[in-house]
C-alpha positions as CSV (number, residue, x, y, z in Angstrom):
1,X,0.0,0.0,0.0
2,X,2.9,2.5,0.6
3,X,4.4,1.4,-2.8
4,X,1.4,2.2,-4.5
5,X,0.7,5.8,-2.5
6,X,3.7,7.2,-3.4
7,X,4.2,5.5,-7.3
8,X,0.6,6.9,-8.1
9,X,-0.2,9.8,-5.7
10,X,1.2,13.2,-6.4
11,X,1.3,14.2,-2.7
12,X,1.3,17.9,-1.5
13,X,1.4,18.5,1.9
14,X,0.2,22.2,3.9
15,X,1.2,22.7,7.5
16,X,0.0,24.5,10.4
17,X,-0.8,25.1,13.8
18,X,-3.7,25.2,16.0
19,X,-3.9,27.3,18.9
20,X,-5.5,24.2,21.4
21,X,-5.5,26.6,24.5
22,X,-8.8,26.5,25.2
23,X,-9.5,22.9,24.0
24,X,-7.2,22.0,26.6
25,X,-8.0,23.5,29.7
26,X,-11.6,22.1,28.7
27,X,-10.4,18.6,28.6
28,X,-8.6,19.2,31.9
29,X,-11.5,20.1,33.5
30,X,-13.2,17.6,31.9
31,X,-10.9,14.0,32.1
32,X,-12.1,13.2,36.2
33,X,-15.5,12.9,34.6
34,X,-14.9,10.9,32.5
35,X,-12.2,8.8,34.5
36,X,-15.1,8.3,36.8
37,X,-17.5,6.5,33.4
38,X,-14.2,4.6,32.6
39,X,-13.1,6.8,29.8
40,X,-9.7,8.5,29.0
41,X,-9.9,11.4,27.7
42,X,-7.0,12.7,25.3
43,X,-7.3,15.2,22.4
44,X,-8.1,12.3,20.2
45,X,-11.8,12.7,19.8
46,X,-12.1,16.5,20.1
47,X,-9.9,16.2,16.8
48,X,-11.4,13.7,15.5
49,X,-14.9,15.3,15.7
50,X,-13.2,18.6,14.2
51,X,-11.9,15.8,11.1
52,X,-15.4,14.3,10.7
53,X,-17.0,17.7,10.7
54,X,-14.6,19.6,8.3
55,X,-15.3,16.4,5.7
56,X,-19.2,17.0,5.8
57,X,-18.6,21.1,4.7
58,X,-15.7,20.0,2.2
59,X,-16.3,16.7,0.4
60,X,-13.3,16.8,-1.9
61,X,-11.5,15.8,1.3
62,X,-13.9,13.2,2.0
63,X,-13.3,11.3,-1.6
64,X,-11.2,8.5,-3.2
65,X,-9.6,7.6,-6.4
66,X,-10.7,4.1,-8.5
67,X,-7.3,3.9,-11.1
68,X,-9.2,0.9,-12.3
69,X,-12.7,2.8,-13.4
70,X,-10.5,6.1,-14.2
71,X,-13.4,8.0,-11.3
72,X,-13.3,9.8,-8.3
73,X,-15.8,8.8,-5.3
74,X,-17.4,11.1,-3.4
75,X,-18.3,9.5,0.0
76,X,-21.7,10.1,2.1
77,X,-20.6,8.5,5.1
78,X,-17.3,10.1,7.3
79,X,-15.0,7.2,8.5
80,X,-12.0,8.0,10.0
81,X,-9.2,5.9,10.2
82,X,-6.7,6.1,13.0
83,X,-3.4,5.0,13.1
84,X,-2.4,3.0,16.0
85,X,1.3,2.4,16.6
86,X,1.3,-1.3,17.4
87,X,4.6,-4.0,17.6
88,X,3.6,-5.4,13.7
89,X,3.4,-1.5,12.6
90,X,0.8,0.5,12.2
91,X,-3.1,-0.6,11.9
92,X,-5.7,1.7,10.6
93,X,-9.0,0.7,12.0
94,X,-12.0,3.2,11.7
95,X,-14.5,4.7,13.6
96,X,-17.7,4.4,11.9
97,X,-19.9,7.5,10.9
98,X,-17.8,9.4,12.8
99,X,-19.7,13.0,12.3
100,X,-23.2,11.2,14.2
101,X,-20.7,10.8,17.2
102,X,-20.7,12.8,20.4
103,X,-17.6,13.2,22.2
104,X,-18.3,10.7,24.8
105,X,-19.1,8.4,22.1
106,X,-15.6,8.9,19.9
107,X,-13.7,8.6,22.9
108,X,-15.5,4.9,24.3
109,X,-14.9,3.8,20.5
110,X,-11.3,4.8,20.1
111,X,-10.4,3.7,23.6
112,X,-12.0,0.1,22.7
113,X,-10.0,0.3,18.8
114,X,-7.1,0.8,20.3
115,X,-7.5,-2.3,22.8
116,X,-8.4,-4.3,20.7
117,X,-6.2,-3.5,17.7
118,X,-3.0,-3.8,20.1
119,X,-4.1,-7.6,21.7
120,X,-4.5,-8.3,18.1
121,X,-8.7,-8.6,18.4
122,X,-9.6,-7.2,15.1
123,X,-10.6,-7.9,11.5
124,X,-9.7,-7.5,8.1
125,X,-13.2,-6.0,7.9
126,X,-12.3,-3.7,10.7
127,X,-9.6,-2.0,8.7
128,X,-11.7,-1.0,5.6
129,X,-14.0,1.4,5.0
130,X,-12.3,4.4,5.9
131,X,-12.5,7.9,3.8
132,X,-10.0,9.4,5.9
133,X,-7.1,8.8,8.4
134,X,-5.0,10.6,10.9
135,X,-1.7,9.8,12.3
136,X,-0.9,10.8,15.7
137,X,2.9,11.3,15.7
138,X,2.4,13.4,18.8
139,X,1.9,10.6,21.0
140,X,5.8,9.4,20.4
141,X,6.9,13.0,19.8
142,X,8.3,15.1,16.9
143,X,6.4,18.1,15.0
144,X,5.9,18.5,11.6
145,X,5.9,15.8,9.1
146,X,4.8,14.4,5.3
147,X,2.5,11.4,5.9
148,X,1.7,8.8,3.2
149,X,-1.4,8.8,1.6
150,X,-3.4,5.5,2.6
151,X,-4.9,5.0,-0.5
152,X,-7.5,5.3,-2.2
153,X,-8.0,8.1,0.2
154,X,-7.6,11.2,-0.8
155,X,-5.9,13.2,2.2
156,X,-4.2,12.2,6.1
157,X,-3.7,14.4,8.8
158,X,-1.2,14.4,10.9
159,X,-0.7,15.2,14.2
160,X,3.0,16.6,16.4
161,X,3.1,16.8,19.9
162,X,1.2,20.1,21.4
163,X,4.0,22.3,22.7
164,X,3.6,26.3,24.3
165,X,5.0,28.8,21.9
166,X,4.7,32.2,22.5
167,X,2.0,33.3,20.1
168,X,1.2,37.5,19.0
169,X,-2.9,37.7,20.3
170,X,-5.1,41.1,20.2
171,X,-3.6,44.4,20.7
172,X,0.0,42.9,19.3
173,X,0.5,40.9,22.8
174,X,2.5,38.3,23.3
175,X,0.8,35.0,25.4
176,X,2.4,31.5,25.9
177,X,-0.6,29.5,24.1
178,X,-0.6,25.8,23.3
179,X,-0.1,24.9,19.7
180,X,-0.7,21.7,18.1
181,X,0.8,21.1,14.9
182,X,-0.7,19.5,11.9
183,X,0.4,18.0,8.2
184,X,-2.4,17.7,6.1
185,X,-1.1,15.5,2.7
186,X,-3.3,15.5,0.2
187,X,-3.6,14.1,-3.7
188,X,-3.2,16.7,-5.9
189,X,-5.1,15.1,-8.5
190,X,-8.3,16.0,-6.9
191,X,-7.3,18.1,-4.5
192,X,-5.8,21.8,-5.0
193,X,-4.1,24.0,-2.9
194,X,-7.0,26.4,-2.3
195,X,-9.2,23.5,-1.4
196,X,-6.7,22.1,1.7
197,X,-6.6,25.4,2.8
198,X,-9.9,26.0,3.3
199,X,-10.7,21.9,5.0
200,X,-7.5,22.7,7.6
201,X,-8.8,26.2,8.5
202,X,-12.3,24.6,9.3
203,X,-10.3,22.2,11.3
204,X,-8.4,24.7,13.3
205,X,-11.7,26.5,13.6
206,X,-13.2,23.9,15.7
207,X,-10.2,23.0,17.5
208,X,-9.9,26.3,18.9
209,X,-13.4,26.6,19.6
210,X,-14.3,23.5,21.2
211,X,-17.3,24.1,22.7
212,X,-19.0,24.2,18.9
213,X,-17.4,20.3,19.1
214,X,-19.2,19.6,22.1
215,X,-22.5,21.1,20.8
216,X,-22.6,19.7,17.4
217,X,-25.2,16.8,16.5
């Protein structure tokens, strides 16, 4: 599958930053809570909300590429693929209409992937079906980085560990903020510039306004 992403995928890749300030003082505040229901709760499914939202206002994201048929699919469903570090490599599992998920409900279903994906509980049918994926390179460390496309997707996000940066707010001030770093590659076949641009700003949007993540249906 690598071989094939990057013999037949003319990959781009825009970075960025997202100001998760906010997002995490809410999970914080938030994590005894859940604790207490048997849940961890990490920045996972806040972003992965943000993801599943983004796709539904920007379906060119949300797409893949049949080389055999010559087409391009545009998906009604958002499955999001995450990529769980595991000692055969990585696995991609999905979570299943991902944008009909409250928070609660992303974070039970990534906590049980994740189990079940690292004691080797999982099927071949578990690991298909996905329209997008994100890589979470901030859980071993490092910033910035190009991921591969998993193809037929169209586009993978990934994530570098959150780190404070002092960050020019209103009035030209400068505030230590929390920034979380992002890679978005994408196909440019389908895919232009403009058209990232505007999916990772909607993506940053919600991630540094979390509470529209914890209202959305």
């Amino acid at each position: 599958k690598m071989h094939e992403s990057w013999t037949t995928c003319p990959r781009v890749t825009n970075f960025d930053d997202a100001d998760v300030t906010a997002l995490e003082d809410i999970r914080q505040r938030s994590k005894e809570e859940y604790k207490a229901s048997g849940l961890r709760l990490t920045t996972m499914p806040f972003l992965v909300k943000a993801i599943a939202m983004a796709l539904k206002a920007h379906p060119v994201i949300n797409a893949s590429v049949d080389l055999e048929q010559g087409q391009s699919i545009y998906k009604d469903y958002v499955n999001v693929g995450i990529a769980v570090d595991t000692e055969r490599g990585l696995v991609v599992p999905s979570i299943r209409n991902a944008d009909e998920l409250t928070i609660p409900e992303i974070a039970r279903q990534l906590g049980k992937l994740t189990d079940d994906v690292r004691s080797n509980n999982f099927s071949v049918a578990d690991l298909k079906g996905g329209s997008f994926t994100i890589s979470n390179l901030g859980a071993i460390g490092g910033t910035y980085s190009t991921p591969i496309i998993n193809t037929p997707e169209t586009a993978i996000l990934l994530v570098g560990r959150s780190r404070k940066l002092p960050v020019v707010v209103e009035d030209d001030k400068i505030e230590v903020r929390l920034m979380m770093p992002l890679s978005l590659s994408y196909d440019h076949r389908l895919i232009d510039g403009g058209a990232a641009a505007r999916f990772l700003n909607e993506v940053i949007g919600y991630l540094e306004a979390p509470s529209r993540l914890l209202l959305a249906l």
